[in-house]
MARGULO-901081 format. One record per residue: x, y, z of N, C-alpha, C in turn. Coordinates in nm, 3 decimals, decimal comma, always signed. Layout:
BEGIN
    n_px    n_py    n_pz   ca_px   ca_py   ca_pz    c_px    c_py    c_pz
       X       Y       Z       X       Y       Z       X       Y       Z
...
//
This chain:
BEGIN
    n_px    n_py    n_pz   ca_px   ca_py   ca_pz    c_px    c_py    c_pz
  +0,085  -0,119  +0,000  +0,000  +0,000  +0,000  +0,090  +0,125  +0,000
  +0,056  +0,233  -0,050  +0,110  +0,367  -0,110  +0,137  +0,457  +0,040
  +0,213  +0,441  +0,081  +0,154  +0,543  +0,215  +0,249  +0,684  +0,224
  +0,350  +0,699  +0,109  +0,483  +0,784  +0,100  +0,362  +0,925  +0,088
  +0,430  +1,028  +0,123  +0,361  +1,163  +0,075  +0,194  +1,188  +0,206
  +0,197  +1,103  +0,266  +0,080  +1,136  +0,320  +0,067  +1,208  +0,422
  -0,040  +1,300  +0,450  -0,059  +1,452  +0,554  -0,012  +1,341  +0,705
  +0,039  +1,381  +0,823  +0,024  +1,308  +0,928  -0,082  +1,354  +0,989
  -0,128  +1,227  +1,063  -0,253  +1,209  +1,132  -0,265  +1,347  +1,227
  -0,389  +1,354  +1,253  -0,438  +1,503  +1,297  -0,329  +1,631  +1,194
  -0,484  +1,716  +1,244  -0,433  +1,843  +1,187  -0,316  +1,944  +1,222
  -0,234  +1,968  +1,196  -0,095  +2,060  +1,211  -0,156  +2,173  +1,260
  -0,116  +2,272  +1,363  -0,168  +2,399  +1,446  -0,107  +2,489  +1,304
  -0,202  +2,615  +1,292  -0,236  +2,647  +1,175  -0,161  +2,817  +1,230
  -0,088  +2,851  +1,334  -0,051  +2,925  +1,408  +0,105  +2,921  +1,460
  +0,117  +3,010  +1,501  +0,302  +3,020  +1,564  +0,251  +3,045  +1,736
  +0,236  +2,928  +1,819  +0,246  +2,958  +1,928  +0,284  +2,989  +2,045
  +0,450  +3,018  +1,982  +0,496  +3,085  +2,048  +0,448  +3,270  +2,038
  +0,441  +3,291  +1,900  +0,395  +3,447  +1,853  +0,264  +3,492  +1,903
  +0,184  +3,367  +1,945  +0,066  +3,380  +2,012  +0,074  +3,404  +2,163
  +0,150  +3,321  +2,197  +0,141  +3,317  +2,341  +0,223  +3,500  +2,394
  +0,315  +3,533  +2,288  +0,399  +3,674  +2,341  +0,260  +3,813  +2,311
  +0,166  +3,792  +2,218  +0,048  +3,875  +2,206  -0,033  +3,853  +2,295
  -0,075  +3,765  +2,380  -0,185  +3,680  +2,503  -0,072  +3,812  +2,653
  +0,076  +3,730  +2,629  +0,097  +3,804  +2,736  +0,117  +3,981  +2,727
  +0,053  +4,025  +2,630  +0,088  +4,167  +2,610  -0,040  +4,254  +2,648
  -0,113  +4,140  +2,594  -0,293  +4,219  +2,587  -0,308  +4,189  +2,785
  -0,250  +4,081  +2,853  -0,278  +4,081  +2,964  -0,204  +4,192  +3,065
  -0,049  +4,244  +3,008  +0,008  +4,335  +3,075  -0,045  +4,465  +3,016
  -0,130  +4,448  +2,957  -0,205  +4,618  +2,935  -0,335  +4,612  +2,979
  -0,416  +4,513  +2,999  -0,550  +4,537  +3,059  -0,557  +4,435  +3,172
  -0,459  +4,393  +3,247  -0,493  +4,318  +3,378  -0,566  +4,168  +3,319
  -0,536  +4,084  +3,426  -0,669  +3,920  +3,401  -0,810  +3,976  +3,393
  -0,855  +4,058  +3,421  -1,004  +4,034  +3,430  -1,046  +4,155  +3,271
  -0,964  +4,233  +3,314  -1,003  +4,363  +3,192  -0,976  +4,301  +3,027
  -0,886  +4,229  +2,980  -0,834  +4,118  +2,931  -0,971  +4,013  +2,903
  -1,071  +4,083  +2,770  -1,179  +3,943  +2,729  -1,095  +3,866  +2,629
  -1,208  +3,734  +2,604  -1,169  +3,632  +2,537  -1,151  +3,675  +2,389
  -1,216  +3,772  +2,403  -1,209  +3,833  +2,208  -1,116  +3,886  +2,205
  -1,058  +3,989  +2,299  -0,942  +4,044  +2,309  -0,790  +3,971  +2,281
  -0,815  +3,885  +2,359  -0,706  +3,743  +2,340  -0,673  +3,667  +2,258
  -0,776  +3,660  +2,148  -0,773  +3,571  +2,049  -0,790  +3,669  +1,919
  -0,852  +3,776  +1,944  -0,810  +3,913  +1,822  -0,651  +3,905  +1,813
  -0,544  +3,956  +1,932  -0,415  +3,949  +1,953  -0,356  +3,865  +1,903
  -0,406  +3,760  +1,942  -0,327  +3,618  +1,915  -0,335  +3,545  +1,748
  -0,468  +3,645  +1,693  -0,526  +3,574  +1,576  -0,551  +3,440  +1,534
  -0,618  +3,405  +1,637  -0,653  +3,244  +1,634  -0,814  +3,275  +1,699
  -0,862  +3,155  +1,704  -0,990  +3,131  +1,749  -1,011  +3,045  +1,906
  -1,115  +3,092  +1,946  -1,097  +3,039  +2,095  -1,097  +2,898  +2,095
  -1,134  +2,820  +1,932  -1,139  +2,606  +2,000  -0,974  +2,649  +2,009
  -0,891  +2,700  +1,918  -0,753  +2,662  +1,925  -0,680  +2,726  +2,048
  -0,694  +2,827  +2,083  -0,674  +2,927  +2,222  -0,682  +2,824  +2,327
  -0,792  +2,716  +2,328  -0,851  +2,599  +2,423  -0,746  +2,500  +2,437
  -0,753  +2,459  +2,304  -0,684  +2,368  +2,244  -0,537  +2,354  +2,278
  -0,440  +2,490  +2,211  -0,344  +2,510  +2,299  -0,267  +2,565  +2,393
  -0,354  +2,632  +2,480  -0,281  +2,675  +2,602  -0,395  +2,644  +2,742
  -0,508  +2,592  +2,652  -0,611  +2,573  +2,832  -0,712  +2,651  +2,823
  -0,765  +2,721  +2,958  -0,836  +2,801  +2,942  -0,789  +2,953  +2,937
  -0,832  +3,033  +2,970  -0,834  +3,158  +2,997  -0,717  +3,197  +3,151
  -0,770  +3,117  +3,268  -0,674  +3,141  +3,376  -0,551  +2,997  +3,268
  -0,542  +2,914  +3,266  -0,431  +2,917  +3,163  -0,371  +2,938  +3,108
  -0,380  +3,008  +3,003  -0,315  +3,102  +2,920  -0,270  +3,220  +3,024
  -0,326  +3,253  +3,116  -0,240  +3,337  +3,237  -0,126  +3,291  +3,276
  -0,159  +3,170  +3,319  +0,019  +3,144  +3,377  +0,090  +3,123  +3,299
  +0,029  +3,053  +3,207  +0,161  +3,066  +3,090  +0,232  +3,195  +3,048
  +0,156  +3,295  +3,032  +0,178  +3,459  +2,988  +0,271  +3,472  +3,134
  +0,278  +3,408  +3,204  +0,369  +3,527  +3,331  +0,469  +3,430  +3,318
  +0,452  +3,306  +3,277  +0,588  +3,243  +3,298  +0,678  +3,302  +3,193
  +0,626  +3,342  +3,087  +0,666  +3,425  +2,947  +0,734  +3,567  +3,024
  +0,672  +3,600  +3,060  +0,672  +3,753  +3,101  +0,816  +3,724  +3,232
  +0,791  +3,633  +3,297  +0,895  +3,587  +3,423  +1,061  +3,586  +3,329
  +1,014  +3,492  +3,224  +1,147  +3,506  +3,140  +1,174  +3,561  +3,040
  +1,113  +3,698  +3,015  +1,142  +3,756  +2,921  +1,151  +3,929  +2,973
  +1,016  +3,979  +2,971  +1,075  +4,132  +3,046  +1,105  +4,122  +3,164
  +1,103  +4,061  +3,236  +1,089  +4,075  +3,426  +1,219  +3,980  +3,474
  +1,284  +3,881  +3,345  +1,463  +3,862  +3,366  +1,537  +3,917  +3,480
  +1,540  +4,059  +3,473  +1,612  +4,141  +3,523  +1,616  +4,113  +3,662
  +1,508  +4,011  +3,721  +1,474  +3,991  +3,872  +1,632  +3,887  +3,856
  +1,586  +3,795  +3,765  +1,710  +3,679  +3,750  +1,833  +3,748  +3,793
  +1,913  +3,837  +3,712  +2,006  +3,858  +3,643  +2,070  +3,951  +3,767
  +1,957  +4,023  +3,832  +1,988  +4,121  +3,988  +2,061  +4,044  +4,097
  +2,003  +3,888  +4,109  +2,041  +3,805  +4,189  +2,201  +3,764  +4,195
  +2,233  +3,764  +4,065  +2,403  +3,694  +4,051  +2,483  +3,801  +4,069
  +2,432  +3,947  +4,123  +2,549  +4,088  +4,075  +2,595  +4,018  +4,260
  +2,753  +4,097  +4,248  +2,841  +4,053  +4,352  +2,785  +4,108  +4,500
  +2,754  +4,196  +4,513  +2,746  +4,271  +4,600  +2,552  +4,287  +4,668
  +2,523  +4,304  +4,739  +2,410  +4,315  +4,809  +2,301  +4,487  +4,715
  +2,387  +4,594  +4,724  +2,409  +4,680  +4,701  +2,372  +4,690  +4,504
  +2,470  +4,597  +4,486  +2,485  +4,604  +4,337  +2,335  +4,539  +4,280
  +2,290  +4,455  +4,375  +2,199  +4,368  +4,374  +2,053  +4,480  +4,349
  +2,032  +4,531  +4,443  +1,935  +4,630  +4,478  +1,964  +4,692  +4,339
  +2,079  +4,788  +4,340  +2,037  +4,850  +4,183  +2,034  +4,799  +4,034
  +2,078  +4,690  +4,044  +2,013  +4,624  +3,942  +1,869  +4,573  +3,888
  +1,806  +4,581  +4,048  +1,672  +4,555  +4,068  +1,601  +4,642  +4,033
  +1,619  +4,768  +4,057  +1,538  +4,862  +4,061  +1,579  +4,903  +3,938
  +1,732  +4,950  +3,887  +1,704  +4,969  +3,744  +1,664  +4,863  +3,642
  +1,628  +4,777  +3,638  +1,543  +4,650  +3,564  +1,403  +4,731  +3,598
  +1,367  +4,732  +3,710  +1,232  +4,780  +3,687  +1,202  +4,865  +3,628
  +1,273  +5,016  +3,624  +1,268  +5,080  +3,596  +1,229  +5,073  +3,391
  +1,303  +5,003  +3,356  +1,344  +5,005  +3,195  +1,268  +4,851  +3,176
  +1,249  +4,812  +3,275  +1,113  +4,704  +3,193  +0,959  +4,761  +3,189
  +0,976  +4,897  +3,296  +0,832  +4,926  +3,269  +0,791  +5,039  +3,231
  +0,906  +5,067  +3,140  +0,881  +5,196  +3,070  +0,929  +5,198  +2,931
  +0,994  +5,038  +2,881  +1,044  +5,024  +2,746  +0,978  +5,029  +2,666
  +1,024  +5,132  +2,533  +0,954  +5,116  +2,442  +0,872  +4,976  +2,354
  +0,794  +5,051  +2,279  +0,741  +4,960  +2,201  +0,666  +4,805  +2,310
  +0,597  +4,850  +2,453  +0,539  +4,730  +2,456  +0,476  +4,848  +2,569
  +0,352  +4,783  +2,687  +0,269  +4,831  +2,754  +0,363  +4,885  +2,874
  +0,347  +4,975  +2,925  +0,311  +5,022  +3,008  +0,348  +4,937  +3,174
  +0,421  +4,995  +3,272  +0,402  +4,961  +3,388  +0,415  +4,792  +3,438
  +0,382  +4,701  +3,515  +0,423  +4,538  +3,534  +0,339  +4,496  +3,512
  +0,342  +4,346  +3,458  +0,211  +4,230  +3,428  +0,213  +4,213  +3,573
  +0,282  +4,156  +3,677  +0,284  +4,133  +3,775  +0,194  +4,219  +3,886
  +0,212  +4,374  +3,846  +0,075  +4,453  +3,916  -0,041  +4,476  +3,845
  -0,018  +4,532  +3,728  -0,126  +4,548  +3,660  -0,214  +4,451  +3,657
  -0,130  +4,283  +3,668  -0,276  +4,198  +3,597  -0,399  +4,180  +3,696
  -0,299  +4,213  +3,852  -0,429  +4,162  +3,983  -0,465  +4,292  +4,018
  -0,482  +4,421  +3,987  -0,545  +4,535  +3,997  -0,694  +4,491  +3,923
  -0,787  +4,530  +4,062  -0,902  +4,545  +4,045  -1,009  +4,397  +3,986
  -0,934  +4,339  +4,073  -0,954  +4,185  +4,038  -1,046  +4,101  +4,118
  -1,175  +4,124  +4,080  -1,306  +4,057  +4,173  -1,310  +3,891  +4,160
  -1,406  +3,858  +4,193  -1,478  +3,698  +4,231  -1,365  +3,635  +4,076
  -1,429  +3,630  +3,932  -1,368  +3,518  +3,857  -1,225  +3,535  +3,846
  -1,161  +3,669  +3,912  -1,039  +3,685  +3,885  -0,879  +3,657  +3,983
  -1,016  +3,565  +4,104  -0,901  +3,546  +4,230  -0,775  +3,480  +4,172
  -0,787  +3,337  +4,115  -0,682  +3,266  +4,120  -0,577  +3,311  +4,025
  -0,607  +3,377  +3,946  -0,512  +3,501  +3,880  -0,449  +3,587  +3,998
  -0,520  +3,678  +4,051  -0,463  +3,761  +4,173  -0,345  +3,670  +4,276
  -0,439  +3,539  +4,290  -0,289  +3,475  +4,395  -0,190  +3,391  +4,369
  -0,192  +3,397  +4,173  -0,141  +3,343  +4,131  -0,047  +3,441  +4,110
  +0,002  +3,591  +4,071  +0,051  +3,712  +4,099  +0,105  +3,735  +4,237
  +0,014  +3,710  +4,397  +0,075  +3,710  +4,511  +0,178  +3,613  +4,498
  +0,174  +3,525  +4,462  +0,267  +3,403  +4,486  +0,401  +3,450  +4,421
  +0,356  +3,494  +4,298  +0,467  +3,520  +4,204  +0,551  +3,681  +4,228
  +0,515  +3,750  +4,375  +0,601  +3,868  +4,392  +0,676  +3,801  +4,516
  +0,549  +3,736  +4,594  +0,648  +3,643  +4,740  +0,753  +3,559  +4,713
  +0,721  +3,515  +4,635  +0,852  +3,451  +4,571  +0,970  +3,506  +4,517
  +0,959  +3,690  +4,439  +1,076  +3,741  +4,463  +1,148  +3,795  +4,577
  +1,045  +3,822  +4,686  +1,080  +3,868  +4,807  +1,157  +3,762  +4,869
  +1,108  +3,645  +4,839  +1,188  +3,556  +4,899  +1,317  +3,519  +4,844
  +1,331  +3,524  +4,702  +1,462  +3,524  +4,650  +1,580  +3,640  +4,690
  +1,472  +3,749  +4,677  +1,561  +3,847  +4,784  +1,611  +3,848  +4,875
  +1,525  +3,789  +5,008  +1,537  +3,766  +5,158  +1,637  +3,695  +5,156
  +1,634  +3,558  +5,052  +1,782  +3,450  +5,073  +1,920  +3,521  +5,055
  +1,920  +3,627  +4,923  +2,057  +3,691  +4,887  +2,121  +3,810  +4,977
  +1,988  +3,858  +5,070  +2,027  +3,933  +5,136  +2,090  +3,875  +5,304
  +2,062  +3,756  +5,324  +2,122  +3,691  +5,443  +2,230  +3,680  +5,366
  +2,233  +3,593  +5,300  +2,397  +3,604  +5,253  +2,489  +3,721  +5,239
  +2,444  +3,816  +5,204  +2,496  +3,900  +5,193  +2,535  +3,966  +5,353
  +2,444  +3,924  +5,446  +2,436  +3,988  +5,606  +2,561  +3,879  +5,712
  +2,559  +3,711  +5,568  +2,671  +3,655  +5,666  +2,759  +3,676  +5,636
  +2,791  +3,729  +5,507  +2,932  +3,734  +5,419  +3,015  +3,858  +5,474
  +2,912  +3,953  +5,501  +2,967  +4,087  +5,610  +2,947  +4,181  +5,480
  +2,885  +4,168  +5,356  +2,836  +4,266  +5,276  +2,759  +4,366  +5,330
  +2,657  +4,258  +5,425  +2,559  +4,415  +5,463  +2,591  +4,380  +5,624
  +2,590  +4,468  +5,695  +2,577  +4,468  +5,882  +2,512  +4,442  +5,912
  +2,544  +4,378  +6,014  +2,430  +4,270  +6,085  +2,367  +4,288  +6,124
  +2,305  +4,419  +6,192  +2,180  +4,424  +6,197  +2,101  +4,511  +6,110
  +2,155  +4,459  +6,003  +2,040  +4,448  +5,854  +1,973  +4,335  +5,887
  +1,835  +4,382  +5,825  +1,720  +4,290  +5,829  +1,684  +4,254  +5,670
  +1,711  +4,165  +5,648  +1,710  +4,066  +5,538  +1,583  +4,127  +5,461
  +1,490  +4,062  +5,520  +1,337  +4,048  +5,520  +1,275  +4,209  +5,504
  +1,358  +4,268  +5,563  +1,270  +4,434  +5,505  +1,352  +4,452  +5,398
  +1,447  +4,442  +5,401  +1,523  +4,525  +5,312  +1,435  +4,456  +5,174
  +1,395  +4,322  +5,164  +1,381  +4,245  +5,035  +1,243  +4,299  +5,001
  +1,134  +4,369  +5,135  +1,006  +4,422  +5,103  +1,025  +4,507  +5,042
  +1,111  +4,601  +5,107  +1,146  +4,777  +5,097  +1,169  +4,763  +4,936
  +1,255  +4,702  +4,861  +1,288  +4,709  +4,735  +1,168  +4,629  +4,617
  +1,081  +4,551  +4,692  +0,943  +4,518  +4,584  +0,836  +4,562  +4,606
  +0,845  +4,693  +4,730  +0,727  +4,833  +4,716  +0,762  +4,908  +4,682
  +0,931  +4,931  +4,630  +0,969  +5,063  +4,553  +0,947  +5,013  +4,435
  +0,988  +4,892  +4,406  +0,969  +4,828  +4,237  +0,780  +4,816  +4,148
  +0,703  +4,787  +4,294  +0,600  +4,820  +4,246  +0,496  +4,933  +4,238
  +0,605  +5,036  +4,313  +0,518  +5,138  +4,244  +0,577  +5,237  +4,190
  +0,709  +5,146  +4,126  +0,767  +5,259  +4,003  +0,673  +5,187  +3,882
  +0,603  +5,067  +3,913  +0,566  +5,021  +3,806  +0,367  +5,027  +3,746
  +0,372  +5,136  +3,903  +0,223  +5,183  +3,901  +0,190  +5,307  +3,847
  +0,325  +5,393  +3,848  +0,350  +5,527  +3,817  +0,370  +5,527  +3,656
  +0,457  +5,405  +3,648  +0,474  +5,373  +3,490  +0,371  +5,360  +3,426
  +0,309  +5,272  +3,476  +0,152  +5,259  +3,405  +0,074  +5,353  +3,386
  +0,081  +5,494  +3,430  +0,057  +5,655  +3,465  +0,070  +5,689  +3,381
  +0,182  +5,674  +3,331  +0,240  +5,807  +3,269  +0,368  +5,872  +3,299
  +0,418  +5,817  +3,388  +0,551  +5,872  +3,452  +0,647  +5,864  +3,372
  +0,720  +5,964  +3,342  +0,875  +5,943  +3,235  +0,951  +5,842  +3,295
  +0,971  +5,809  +3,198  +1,134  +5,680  +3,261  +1,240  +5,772  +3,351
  +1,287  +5,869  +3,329  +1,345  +5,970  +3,402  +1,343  +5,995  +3,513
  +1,201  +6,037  +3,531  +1,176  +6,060  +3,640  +1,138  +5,933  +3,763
  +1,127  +5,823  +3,746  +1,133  +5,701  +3,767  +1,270  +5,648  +3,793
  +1,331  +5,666  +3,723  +1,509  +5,672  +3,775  +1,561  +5,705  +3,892
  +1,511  +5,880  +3,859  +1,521  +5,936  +4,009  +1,462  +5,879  +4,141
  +1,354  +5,825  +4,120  +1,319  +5,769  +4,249  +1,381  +5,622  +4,292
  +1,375  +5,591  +4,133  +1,524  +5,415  +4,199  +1,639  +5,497  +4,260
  +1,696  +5,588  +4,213  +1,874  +5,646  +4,252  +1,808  +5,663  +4,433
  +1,691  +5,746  +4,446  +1,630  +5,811  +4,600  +1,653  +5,682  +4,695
  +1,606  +5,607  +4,652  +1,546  +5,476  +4,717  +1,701  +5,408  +4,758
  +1,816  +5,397  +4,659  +1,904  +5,365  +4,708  +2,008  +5,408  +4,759
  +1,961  +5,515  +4,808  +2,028  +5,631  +4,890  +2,041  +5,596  +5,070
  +1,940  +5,507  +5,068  +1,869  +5,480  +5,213  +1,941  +5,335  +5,256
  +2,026  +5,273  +5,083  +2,086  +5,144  +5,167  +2,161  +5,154  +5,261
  +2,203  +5,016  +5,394  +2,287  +5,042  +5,460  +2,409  +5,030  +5,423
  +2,509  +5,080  +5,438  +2,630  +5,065  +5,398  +2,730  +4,939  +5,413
  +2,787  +4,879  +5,357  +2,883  +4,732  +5,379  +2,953  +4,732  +5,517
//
């Protein structure tokens, strides 16, 4: 029997889903999980909701996937803050990452990480604590680098790990609320340079 040349079984995705999934996470860092409809998502993505279903889940689906996107692609900079030598060096790497992830051209506005759980009622919880989870978790990556940094004798000992790691993801999130404003990148600078004015010294 002839079987050379033949289509393989099921239909081939008729889409680039990776190009889909980077439009899903764009439309969500400009209108939040809940502001963010299904038409919206699949206008962006230019596919249709069986395939939207099909390949990424549902709706809170395609959320986590978009932040795991977003985790490794604009919001890196959390990564990349962690390996700088110094405690110090650490912090401003942090804050300037924030700064220039949420004010870079050519994409939205301000963090997926705040923006998406702003104003986020009843269908939009597990989005919202799916976002809590995902800032506690930098606080906590923080909290670890900053003990180290408190045993290594980078920072003095009675530095407190644990604030210092808050103090720098309530300045980061609301350079990234201001961003979402309207705030110049500039002037957003200035308040990362303010903010690390207040570290303790080695």
């Amino acid at each position: 029997m002839e079987t050379r040349g033949r289509a393989p079984i099921g239909r081939p995705r008729g889409f680039d889903a990776d190009e889909a999934l980077e439009q899903a996470m764009r439309v969500f860092w400009e209108q939040g999980y809940e502001g963010a409809s299904l038409t919206d998502l699949t206008n962006a993505m230019g596919i249709t909701r069986t395939s939207m279903y099909a390949a990424f889940g549902n709706k809170e689906d395609l959320f986590r996937k978009a932040l795991e996107r977003y985790t490794e692609g604009p919001a890196s900079y959390g990564a990349r803050a962690m390996r700088e030598p110094t405690a110090r060096q650490v912090a401003t790497a942090f804050l300037n990452g924030s700064v220039r992830a949420t004010t870079g051209p050519g994409r939205p506005a301000g963090c997926l990480g705040v923006q998406g759980s702003l104003a986020a009622g009843g269908p939009g919880r597990n989005a919202r604590d799916a976002l809590t989870a995902w800032r506690e978790e930098a606080i906590s990556l923080l909290h670890g680098r900053f003990q180290q940094a408190v045993d290594e004798g980078d920072l003095p000992p009675d530095a407190d790990p644990e604030l210092l790691a808050r103090y720098l993801m309530t300045v980061a999130n609301g350079i990234a609320v201001q961003a979402a404003g309207g705030t110049p990148r500039e002037d957003l600078q200035q308040v990362a340079d303010m903010a690390l004015r207040n570290w303790p010294p080695a």
